[in-house]
N, C-alpha and C positions, 0 to 999 in steps of 0.2 A: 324633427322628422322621425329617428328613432324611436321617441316616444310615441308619438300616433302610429306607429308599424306598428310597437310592441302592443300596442291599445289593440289595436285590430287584429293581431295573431289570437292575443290571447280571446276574446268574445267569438272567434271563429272557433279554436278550440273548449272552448265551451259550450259555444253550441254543437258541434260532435261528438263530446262530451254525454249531453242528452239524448240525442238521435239516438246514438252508440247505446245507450244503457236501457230506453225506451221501446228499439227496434227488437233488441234482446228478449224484454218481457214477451213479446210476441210471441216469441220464439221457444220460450221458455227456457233463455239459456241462464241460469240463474249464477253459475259464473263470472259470465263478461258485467250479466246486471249489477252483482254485489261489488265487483273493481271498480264502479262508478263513486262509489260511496267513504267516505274516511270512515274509519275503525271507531269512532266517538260518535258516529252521524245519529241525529234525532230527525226522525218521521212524526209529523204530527200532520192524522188524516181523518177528518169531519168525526165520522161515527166511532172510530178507534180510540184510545189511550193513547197517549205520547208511545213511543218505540225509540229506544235509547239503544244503540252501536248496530254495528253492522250486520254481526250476523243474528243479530234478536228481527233487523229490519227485514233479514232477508227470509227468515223462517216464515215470520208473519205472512209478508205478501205470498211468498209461493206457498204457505199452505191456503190463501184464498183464492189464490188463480189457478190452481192445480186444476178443479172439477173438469174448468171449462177447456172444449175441443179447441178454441181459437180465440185470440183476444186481438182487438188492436187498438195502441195506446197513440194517441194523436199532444200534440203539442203545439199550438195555439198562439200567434203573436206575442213568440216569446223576444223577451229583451234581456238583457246584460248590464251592467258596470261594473266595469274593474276599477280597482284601487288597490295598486300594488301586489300582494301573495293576496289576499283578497277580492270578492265581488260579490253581486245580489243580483239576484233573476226573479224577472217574472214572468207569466204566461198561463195559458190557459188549457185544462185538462177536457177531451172529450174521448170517453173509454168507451169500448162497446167490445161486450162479451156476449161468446153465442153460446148458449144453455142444449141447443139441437139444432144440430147442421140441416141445411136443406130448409128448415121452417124460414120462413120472412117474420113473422110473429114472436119468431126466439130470441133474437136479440135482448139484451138488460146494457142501459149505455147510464152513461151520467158524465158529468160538467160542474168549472166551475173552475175556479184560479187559485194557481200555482203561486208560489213565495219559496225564493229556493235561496239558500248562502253555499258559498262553494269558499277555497282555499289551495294554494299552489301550493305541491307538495314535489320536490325537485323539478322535473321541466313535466311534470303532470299535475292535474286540475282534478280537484276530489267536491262531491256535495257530501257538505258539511251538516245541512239543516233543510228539510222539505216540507212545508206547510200544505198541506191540498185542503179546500172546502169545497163539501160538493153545496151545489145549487142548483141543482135537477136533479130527477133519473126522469126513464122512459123506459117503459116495458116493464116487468117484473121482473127483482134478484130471487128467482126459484131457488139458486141454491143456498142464500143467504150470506152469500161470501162478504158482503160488504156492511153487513149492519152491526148493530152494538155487539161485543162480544164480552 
């Protein structure tokens, strides 16, 4: 019985974990965002190069989300398994950035699934390793935030 408590504590905090770090990019708080992350963490996202530690991961995204007035970062049937200090996530990304407020026509969105490793690091849970592939968009990236750099 213990063991399935601890099962369950820990996939609940990880998924808050997420919310927590996801709600943030909204937000543009790029503090709470980058404490989601270990110090080693590798981003690997479609159009990018690998992005190796934390704060090379955190420079990157907020200098491409910076342009835009409002983002909102959606997460998608996500799932968990834990194994011990250890686990693997999956789920689904669907972004939508607005280029100009007020327009319905300004949105730039894309999709497509998540592959995430995470690690217990004292009674807290860090992403260790984030895979995103996009397999959409919709509308145009005007400001080109997300393409080959």
């Amino acid at each position: 019985m213990e063991r399935r408590v601890r099962a369950l504590e820990d996939r609940d905090a990880l998924r808050a974990l997420m919310i927590r770090g996801w709600r943030a990019l909204d937000h543009k708080d790029w503090q709470t965002w980058s404490a989601c992350w270990a110090e080693d963490a590798v981003l690997e996202f479609g159009p990018w190069e690998q992005i190796r530690g934390r704060e090379a991961i955190r420079a990157k995204v907020e200098d491409a989300e910076a342009p835009y007035t409002s983002m909102q970062h959606h997460i998608l049937n996500m799932h968990v398994d834990v194994a011990g200090d250890r686990a693997t996530g999956i789920g689904y990304m669907w972004f939508i950035a607005v280029t100009a407020p007020g327009r319905t026509s300004a949105p730039y969105s894309m999709g497509g699934p998540y592959d995430w490793e995470f690690r217990r690091d004292g009674d807290n849970w860090l992403l260790v390793r984030q895979r995103i592939r996009v397999w959409w968009t919709e509308g145009e990236d005007t400001l080109r935030a997300f393409g080959p750099q």
